[in-house]
Z-matrix of the N, CA and C atoms (Angstrom, degrees):
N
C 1 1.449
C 2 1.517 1 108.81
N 3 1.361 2 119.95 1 123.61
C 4 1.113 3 123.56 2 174.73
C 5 1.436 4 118.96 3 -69.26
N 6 1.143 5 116.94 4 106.64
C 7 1.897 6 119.94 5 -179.48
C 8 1.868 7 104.54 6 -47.40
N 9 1.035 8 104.83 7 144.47
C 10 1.302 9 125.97 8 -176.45
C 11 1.688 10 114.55 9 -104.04
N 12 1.024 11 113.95 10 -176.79
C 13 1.560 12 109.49 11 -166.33
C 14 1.366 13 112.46 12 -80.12
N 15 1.613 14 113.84 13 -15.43
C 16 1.434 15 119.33 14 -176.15
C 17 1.666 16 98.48 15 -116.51
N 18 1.103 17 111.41 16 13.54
C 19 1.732 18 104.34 17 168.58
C 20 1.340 19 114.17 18 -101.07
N 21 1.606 20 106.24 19 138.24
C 22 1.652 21 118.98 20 -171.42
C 23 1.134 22 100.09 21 -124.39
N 24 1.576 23 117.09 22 148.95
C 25 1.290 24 128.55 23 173.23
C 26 1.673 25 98.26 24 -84.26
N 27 1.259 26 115.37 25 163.51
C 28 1.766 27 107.48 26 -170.35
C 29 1.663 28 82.62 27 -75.42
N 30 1.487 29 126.36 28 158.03
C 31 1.374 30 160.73 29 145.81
C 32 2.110 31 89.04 30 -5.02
N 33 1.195 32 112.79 31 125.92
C 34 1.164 33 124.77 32 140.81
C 35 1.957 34 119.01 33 -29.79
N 36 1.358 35 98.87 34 -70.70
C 37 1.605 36 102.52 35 174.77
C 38 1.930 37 114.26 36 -61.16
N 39 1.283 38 117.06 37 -35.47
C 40 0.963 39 104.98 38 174.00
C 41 1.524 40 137.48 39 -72.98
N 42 1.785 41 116.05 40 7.31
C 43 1.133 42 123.13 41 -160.08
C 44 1.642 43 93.24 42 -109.33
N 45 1.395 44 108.62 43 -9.21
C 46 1.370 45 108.79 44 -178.35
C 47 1.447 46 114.68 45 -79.04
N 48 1.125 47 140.32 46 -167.38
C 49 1.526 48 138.97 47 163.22
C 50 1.344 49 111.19 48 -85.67
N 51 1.410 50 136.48 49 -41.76
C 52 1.566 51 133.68 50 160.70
C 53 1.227 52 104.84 51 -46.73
N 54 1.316 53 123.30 52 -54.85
C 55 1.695 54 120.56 53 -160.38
C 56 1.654 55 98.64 54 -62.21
N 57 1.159 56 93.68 55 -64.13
C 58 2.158 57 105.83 56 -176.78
C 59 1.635 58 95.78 57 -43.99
N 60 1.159 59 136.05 58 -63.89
C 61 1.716 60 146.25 59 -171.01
C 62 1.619 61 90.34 60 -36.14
N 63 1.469 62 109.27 61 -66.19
C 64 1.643 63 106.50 62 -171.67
C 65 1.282 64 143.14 63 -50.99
N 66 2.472 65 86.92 64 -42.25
C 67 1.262 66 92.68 65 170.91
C 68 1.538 67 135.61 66 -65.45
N 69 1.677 68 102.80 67 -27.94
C 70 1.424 69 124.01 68 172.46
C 71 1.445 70 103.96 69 -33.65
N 72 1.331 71 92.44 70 -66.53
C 73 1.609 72 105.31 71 -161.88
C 74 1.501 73 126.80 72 -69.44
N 75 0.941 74 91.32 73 -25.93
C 76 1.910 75 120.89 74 166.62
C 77 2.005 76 100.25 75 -55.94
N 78 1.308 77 98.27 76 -58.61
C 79 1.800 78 105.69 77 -158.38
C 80 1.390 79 85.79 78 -107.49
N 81 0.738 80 149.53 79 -18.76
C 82 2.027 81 131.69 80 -177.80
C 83 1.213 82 130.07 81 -59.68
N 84 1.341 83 103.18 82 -17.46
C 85 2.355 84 101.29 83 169.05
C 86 1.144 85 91.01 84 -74.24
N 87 1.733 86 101.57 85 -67.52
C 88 1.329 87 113.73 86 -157.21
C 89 1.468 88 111.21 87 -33.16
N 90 1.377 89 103.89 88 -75.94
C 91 1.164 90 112.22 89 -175.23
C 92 1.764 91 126.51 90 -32.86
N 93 1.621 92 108.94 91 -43.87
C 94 1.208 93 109.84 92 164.93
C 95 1.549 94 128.03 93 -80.57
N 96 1.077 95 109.32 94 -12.47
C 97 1.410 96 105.38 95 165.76
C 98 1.834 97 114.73 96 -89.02
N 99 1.066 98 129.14 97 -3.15
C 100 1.232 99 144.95 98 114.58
C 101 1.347 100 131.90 99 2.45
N 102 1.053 101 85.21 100 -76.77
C 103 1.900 102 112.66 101 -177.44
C 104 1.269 103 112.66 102 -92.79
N 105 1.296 104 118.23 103 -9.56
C 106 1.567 105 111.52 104 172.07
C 107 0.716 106 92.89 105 -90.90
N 108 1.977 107 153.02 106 -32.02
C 109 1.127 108 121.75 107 176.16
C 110 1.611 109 126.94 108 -49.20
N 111 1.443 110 117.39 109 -50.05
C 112 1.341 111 133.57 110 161.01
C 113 1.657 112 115.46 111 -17.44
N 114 1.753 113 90.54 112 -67.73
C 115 1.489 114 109.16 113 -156.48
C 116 1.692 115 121.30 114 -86.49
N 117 1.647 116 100.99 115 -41.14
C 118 1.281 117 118.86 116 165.91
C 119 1.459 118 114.66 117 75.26
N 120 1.724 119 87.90 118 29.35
C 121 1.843 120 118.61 119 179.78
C 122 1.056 121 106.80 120 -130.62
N 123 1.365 122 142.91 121 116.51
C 124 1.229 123 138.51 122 148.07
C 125 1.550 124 122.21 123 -32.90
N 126 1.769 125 105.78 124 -69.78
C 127 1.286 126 96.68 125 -179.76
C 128 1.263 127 130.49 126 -52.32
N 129 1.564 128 103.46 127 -39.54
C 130 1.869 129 111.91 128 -170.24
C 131 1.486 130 83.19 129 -67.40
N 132 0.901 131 153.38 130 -64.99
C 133 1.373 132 130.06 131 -169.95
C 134 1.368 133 128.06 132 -60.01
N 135 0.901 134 124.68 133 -41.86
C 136 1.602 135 125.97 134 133.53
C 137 1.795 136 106.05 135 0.28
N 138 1.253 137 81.79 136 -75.73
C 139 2.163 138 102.29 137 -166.11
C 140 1.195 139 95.13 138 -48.02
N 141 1.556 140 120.78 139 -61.76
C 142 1.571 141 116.58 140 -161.01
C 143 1.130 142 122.22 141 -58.74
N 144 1.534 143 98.74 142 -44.08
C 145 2.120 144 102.73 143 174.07
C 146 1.070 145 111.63 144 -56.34
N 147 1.763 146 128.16 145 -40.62
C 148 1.081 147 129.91 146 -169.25
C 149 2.082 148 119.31 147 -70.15
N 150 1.494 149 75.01 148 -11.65
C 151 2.242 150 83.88 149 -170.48
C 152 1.703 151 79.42 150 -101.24
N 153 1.209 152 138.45 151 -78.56
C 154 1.358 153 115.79 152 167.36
C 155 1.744 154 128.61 153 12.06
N 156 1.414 155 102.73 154 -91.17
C 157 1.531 156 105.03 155 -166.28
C 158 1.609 157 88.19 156 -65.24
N 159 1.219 158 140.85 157 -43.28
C 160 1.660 159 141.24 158 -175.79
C 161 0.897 160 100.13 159 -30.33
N 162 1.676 161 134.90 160 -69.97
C 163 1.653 162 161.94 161 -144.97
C 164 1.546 163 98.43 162 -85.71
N 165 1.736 164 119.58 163 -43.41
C 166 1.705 165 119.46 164 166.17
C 167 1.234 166 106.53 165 -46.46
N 168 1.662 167 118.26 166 -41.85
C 169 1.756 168 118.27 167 -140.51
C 170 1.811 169 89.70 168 -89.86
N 171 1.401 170 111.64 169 -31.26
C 172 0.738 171 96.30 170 177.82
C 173 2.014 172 145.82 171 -81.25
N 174 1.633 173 89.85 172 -31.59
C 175 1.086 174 104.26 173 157.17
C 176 1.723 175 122.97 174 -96.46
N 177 1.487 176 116.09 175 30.11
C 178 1.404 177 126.10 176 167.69
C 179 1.616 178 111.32 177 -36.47
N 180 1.550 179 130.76 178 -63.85
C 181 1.270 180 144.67 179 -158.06
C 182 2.118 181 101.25 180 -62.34
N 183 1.710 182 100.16 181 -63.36
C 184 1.339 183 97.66 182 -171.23
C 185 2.005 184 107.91 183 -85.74
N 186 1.069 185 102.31 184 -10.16
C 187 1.607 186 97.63 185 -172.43
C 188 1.710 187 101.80 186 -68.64
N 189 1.882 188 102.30 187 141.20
C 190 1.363 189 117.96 188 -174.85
C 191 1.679 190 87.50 189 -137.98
N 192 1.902 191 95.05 190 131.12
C 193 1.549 192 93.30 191 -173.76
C 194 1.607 193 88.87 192 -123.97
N 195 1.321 194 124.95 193 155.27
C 196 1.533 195 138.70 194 -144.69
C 197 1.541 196 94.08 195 -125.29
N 198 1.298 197 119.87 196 -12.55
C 199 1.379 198 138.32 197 -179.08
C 200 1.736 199 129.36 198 -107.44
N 201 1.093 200 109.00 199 169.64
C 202 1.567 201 87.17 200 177.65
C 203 2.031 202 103.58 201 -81.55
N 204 1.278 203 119.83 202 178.51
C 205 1.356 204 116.34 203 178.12
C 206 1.558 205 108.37 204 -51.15
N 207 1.141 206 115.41 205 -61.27
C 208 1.432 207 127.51 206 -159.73
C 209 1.379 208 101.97 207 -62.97
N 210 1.263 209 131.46 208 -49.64
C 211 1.419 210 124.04 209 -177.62
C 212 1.517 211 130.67 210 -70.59
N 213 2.437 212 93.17 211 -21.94
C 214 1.180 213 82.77 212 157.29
C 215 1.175 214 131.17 213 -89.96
N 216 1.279 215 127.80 214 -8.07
C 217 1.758 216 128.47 215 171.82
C 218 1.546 217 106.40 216 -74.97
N 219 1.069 218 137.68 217 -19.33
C 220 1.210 219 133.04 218 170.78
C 221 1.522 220 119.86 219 -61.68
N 222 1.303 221 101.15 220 -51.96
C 223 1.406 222 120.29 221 -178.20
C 224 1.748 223 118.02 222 -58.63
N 225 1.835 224 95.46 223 -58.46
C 226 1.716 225 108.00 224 173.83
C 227 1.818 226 99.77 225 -56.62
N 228 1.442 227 130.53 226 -25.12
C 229 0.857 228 138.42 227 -179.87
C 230 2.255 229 108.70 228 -58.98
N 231 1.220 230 92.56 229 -66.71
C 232 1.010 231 112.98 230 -162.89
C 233 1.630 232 86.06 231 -64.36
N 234 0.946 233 154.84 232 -84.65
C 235 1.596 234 164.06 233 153.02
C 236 1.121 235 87.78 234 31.83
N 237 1.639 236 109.69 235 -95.31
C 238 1.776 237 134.45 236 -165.11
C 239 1.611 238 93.92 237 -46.33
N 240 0.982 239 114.64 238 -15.08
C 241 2.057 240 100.52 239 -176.41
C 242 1.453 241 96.64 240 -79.99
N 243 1.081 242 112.59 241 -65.90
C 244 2.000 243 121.20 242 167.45
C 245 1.262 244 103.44 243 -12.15
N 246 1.468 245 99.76 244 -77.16
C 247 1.676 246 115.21 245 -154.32
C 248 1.729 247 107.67 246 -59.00
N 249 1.386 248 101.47 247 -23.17
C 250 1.749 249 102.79 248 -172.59
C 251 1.259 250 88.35 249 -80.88
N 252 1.501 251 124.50 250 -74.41
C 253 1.301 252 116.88 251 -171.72
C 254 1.631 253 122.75 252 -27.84
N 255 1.756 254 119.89 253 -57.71
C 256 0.969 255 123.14 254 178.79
C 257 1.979 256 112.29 255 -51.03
N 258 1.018 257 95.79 256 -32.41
C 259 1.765 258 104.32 257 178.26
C 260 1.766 259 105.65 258 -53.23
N 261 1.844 260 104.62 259 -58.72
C 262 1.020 261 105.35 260 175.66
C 263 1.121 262 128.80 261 -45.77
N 264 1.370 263 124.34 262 -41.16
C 265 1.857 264 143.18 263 -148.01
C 266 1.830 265 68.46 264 -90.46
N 267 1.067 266 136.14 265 -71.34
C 268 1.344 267 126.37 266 -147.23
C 269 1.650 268 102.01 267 -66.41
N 270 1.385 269 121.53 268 -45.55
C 271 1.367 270 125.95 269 -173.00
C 272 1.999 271 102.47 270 -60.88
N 273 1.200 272 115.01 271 -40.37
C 274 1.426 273 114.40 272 167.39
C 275 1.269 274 138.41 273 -49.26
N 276 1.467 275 94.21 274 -57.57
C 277 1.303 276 104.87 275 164.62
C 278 1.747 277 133.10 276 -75.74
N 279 1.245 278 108.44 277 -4.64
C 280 1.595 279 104.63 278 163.43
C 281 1.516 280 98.44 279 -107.16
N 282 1.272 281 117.72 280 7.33
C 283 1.884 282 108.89 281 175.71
C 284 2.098 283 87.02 282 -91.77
N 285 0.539 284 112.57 283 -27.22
C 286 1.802 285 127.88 284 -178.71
C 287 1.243 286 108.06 285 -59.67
N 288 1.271 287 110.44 286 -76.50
C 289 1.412 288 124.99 287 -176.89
C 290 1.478 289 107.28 288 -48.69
N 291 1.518 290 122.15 289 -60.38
C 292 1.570 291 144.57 290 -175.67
C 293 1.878 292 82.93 291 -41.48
N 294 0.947 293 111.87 292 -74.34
C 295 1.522 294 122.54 293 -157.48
C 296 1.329 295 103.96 294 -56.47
N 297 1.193 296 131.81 295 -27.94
C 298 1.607 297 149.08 296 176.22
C 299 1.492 298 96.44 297 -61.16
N 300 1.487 299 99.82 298 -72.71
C 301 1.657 300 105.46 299 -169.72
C 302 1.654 301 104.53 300 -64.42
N 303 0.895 302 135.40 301 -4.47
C 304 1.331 303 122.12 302 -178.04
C 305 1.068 304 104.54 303 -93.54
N 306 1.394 305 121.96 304 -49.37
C 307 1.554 306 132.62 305 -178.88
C 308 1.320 307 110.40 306 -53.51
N 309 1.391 308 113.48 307 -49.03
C 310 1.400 309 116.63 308 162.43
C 311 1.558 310 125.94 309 -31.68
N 312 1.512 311 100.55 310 -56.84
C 313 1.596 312 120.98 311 -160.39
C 314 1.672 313 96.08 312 -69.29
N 315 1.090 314 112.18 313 -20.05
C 316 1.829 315 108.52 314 -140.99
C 317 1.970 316 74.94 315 -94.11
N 318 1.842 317 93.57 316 -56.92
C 319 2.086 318 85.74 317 -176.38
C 320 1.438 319 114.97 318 -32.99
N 321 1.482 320 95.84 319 -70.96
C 322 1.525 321 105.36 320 179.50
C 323 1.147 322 131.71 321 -36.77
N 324 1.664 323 110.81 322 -41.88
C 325 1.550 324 115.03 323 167.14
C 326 1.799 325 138.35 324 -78.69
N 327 1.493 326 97.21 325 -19.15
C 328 1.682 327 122.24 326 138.02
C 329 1.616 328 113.89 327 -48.19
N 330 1.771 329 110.72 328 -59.94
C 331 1.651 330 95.77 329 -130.96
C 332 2.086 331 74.01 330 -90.02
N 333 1.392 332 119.82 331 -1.22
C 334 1.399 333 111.88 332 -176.42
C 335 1.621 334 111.29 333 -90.06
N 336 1.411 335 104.72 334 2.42
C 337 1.930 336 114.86 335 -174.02
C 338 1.623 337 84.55 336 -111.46
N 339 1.221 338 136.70 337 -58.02
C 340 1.239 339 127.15 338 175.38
C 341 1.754 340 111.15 339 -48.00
N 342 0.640 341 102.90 340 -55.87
C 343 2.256 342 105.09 341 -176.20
C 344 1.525 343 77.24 342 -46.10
N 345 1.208 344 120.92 343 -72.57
C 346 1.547 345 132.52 344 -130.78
C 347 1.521 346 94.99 345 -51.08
N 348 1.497 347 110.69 346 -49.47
C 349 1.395 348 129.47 347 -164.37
C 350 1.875 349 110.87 348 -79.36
N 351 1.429 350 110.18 349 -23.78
C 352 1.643 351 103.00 350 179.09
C 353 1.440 352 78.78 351 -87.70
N 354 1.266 353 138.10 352 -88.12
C 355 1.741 354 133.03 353 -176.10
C 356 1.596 355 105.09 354 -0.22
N 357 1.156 356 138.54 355 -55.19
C 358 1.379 357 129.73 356 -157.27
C 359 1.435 358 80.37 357 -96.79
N 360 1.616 359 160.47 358 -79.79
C 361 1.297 360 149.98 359 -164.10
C 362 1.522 361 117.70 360 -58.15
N 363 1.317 362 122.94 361 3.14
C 364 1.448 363 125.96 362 135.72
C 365 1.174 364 138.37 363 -85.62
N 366 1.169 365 111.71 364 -40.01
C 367 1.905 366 122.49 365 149.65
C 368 1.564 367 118.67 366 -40.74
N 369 1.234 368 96.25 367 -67.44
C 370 1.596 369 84.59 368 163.56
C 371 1.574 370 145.03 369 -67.85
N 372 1.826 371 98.32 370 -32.30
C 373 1.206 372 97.76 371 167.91
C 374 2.026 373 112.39 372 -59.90
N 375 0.978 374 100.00 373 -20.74
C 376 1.635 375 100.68 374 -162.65
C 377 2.162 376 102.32 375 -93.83
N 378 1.624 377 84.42 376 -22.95
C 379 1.911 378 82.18 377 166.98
C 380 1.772 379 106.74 378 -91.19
N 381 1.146 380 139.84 379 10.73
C 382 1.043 381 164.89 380 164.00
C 383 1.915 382 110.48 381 -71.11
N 384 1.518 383 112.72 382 -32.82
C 385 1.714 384 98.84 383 -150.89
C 386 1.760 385 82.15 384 -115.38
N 387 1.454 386 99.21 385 141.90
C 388 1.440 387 119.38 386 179.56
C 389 1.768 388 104.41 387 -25.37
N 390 1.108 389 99.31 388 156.29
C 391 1.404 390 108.06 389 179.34
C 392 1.069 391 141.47 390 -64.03
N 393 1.651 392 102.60 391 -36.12
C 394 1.705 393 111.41 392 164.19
C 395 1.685 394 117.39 393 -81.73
N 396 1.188 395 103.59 394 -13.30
C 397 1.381 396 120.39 395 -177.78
C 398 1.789 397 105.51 396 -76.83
N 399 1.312 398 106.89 397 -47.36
C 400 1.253 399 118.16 398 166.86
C 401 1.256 400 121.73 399 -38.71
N 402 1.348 401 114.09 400 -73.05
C 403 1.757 402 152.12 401 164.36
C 404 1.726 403 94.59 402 -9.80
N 405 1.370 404 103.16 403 -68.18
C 406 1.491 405 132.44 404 -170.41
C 407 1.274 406 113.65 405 -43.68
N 408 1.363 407 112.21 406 -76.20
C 409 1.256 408 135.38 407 175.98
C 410 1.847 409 128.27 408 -55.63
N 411 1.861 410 97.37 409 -30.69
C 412 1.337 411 102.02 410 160.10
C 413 1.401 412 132.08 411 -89.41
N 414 1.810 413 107.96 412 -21.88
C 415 2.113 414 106.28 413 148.67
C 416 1.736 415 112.05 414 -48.04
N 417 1.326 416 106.03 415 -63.92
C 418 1.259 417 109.43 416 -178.84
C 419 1.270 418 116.04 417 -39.51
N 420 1.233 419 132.33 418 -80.82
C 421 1.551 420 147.81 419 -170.18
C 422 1.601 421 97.56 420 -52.59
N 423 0.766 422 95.49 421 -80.74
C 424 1.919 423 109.33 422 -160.43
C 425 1.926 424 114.02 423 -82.12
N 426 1.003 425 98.86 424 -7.86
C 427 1.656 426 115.23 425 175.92
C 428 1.426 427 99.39 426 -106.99
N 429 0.979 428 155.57 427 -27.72
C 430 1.388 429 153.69 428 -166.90
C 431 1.379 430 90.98 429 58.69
N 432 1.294 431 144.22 430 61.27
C 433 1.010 432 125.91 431 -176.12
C 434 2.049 433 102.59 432 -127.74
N 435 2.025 434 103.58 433 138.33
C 436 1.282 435 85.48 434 -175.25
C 437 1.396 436 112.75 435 -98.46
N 438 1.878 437 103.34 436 172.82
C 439 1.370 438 99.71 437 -175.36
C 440 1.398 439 136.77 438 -40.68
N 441 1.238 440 110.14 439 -25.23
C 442 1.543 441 116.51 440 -175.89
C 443 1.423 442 108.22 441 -92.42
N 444 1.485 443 133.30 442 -2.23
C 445 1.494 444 155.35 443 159.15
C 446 1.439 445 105.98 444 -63.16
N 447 1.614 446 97.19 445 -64.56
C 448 2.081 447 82.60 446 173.86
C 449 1.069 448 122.64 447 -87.79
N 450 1.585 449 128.21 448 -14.56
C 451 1.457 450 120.46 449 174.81
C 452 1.799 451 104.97 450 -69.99
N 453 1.721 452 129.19 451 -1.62
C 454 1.029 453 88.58 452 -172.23
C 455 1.888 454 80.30 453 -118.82
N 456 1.530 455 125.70 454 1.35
C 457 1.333 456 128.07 455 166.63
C 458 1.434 457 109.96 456 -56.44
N 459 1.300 458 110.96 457 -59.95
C 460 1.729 459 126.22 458 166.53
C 461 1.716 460 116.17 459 -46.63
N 462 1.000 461 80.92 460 -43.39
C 463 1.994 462 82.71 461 -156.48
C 464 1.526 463 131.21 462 120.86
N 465 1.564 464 116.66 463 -12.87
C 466 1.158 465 144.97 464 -123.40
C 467 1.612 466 98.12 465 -114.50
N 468 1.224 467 129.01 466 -171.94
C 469 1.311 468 125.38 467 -162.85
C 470 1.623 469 93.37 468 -125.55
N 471 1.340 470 122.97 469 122.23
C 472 1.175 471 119.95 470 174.44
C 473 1.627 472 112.90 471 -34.62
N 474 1.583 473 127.44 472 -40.78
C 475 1.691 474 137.05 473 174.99
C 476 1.478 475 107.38 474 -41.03
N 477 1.558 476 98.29 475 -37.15
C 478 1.577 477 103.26 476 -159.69
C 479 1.774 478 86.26 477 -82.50
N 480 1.111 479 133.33 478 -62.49
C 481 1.703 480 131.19 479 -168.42
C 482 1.451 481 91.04 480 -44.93
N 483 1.313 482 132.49 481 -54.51
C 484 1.538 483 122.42 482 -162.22
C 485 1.638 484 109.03 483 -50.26
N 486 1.710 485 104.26 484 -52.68
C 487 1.267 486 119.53 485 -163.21
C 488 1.450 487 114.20 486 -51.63
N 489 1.526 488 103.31 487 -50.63
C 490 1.634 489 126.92 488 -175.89
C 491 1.337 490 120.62 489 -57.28
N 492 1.839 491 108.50 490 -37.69
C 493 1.319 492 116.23 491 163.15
C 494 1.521 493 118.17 492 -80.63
N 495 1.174 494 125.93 493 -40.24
C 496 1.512 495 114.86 494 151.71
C 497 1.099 496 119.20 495 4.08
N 498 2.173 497 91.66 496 -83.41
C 499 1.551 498 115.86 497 -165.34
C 500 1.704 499 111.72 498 -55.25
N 501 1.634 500 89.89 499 -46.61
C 502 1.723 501 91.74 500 -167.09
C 503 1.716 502 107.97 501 -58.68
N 504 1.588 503 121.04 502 -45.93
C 505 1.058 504 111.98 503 -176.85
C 506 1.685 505 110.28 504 -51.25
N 507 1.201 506 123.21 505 -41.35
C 508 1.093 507 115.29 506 -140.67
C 509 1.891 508 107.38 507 -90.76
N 510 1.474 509 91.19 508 -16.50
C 511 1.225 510 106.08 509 -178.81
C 512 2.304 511 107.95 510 -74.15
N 513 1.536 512 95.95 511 -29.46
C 514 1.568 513 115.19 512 176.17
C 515 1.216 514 92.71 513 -62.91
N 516 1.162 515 139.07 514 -81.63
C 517 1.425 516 165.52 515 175.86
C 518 1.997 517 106.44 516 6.64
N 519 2.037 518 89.43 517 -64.93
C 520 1.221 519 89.81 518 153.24
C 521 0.883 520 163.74 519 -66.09
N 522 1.456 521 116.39 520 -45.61
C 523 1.565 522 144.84 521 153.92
C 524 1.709 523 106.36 522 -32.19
N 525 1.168 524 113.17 523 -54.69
C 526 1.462 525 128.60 524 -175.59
C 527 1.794 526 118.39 525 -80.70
N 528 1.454 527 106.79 526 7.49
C 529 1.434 528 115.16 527 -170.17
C 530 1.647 529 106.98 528 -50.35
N 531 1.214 530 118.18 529 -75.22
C 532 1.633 531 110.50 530 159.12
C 533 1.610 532 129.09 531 -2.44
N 534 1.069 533 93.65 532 -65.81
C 535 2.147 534 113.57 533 157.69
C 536 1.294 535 139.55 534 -66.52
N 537 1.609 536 96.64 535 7.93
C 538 1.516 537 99.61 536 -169.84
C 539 1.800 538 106.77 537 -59.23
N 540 0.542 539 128.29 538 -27.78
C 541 1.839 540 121.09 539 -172.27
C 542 1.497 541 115.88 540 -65.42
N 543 1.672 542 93.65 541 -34.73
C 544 1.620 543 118.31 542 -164.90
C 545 1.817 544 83.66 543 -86.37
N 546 1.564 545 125.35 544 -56.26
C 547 1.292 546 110.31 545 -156.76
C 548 1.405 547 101.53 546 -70.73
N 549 1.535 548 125.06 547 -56.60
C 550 1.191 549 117.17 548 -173.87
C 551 2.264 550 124.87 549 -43.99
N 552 1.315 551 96.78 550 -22.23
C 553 1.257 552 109.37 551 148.21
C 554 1.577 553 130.71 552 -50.46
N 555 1.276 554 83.54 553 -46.33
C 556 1.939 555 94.63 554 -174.67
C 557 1.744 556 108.54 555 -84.50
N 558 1.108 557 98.27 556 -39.32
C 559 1.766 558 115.77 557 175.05
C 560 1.936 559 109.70 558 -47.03
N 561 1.383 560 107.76 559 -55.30
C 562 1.290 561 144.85 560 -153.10
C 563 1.604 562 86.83 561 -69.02
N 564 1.982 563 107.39 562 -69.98
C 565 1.114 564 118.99 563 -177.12
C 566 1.654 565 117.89 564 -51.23
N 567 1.017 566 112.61 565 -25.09
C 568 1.593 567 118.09 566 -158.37
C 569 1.880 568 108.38 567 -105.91
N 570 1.380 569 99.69 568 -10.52
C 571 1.359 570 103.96 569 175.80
C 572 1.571 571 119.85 570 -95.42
């Protein structure tokens, strides 16, 4: 790149180790009190000034600043505060998300061992209840079918379907005590 009329090579003295020692010391509060405005960290600002003059010392020979010194360390200053911050905002928000999806995964993988587990302690509770009682309760439930549907599928007296489901519910009711939140859900739903 061809230097331009307002491009400076950094200071002769400053490329030396006395010159750099001075400038440090010259711009180093400042500079970090600077960046704590940004950061609203002491130390991380600390860090940044400190990778700053590092990144000067290192590119001392080819670096050309278009500015005076001070405005350009202020500026490369002010930059690296952005860029950390933006690191942060990005490092947060996929620590967020991660924690979202996990939390997610873990409910889901709870509330999918719980279903799994009332599903099999209703099956049984329900292969458990007398046979005609059974009969009853599985038109009803799983047939959508109404009481006066199986009392006249059966033969039976609509009194008798009421009675039987009574019993059967009430006999579930127990069996399922552990589940009451989950059954009374299912009860609620199914009535």
């Amino acid at each position: 790149m061809q230097p331009n009329s307002d491009t400076i090579k950094l200071p002769r003295d400053i490329r030396t180790k006395s010159g750099y020692e001075a400038l440090f010391r010259e711009h180093y509060e400042g500079l970090c009190t600077y960046v704590h405005f940004y950061l609203k960290d002491y130390a991380a600002a600390e860090e940044v000034v400190q990778d700053l003059f590092f990144n000067l010392w290192k590119k001392r020979e080819e670096l050309e600043i278009t500015t005076s010194i001070k405005s350009y360390l202020y500026k490369a200053a002010r930059n690296h505060s952005l860029n950390v911050i933006k690191h942060i905002e990005v490092r947060e928000n996929y620590k967020k998300m991660n924690e979202e999806h996990r939390s997610e995964s873990e409910m889901l993988g709870t509330d999918e061992l719980e279903t799994l587990e009332l599903e099999q302690r209703i099956k049984a509770a329900i292969d458990n209840l007398p046979p005609e009682r059974k009969k009853i309760f599985l038109m009803s439930r799983f047939e959508d079918l109404k009481y006066r549907e199986i009392a006249e599928k059966l033969n039976i007296s609509v009194k008798t379907v009421e009675a039987q489901m009574g019993k059967a519910l009430k006999f579930l009711k127990e069996q399922l005590s552990d589940y009451l939140p989950l059954w009374l859900s299912i009860i609620l739903f199914f009535e």
